[in-house]
C-alpha positions in Angstrom: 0.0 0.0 0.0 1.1 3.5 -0.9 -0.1 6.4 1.2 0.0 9.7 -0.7 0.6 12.9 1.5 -1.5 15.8 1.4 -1.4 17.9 -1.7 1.2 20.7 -1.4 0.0 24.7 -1.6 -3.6 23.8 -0.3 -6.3 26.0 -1.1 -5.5 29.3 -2.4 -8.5 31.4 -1.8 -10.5 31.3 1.4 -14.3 30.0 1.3 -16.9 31.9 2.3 -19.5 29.5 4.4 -22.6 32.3 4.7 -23.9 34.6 2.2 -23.4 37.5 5.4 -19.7 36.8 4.8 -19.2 37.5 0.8 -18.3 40.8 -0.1 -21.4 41.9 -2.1 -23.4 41.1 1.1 -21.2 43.1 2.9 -21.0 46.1 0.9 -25.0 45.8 0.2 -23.9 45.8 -3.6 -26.4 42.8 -4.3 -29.5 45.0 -4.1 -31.2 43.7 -1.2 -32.5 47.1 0.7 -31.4 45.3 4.2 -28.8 44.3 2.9 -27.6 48.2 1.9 -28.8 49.4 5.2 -26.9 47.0 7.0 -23.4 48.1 4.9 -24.2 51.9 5.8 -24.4 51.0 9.5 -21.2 48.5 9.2 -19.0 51.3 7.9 -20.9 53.9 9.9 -19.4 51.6 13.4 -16.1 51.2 11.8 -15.4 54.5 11.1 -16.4 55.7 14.8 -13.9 57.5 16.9 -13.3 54.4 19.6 -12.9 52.1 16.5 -9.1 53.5 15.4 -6.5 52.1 16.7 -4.1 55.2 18.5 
């Protein structure tokens, strides 16, 4: 018996699992009106004050 070892590199991209995780979803570019609101709020929260690092 010959035991192969694991492919070398592995995968090159990263999967996404959940639609919430894929770039359109998170940039509300997809068209869903939730979807847009939620993107406004995300950036909205990361571009507070006490979100910068100092």
């Amino acid at each position: 018996m010959v035991f192969k070892g694991a492919p070398k590199g592995g995968p090159k991209e990263e999967k996404v699992k959940t639609k919430a995780r894929k770039k359109k979803y998170i940039t509300g570019a997809h068209g869903s009106g939730s979807a847009r609101q939620k993107a406004k709020y995300r950036e909205q929260r990361a571009n507070r004050k006490s979100q910068h690092r100092k």
